[in-house]
N, C-alpha and C positions, 0 to 999 in steps of 0.2 A: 362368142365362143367358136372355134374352128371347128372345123369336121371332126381332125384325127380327134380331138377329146369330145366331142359327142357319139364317135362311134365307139370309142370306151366304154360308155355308159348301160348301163342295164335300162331295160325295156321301162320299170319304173321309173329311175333316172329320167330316163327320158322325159317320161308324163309329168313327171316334176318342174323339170325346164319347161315344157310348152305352158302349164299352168302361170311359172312367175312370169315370160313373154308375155302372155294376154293380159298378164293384173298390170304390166309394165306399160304396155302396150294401150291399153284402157286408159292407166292417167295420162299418158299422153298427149288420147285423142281430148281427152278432160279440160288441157292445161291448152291443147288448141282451139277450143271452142269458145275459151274464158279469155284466149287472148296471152296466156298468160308464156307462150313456150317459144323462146327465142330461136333454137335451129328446129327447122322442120324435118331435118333428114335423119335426124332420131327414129322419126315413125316411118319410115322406108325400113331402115337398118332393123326394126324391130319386125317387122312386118315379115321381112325376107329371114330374117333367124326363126321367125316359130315356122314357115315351109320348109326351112331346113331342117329342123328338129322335126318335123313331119316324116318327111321322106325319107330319113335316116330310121324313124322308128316303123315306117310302113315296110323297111326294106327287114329289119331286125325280124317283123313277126310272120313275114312271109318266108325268111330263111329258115324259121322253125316250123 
């Protein structure tokens, strides 16, 4: 997901996205450990979207 539509998002929103990244993020590291996950660069790309949904949302609750 890009910035401009993450910084759309309400503060919930937010916490909503970071939660599916980690359950995403999780079978990932699952399907690498089993062998089973052909491109590995899925789990960078996932890795670097939940710090970004991070710091979009740390910036949200400090503006308020």
């Amino acid at each position: 997901m890009k910035t401009a539509e993450l910084r759309q998002k309400d503060v919930a929103g937010l916490e909503a996205e970071i939660k599916s990244l980690q359950k995403a993020h999780f079978g990932l590291r699952m399907q690498k450990a089993t062998q089973q996950l052909n491109n590995t660069n899925t789990l960078r790309e996932t890795r670097r979207s939940i710090a970004r949904v991070k710091t979009i949302l740390t910036e949200k609750t400090r503006a308020n």
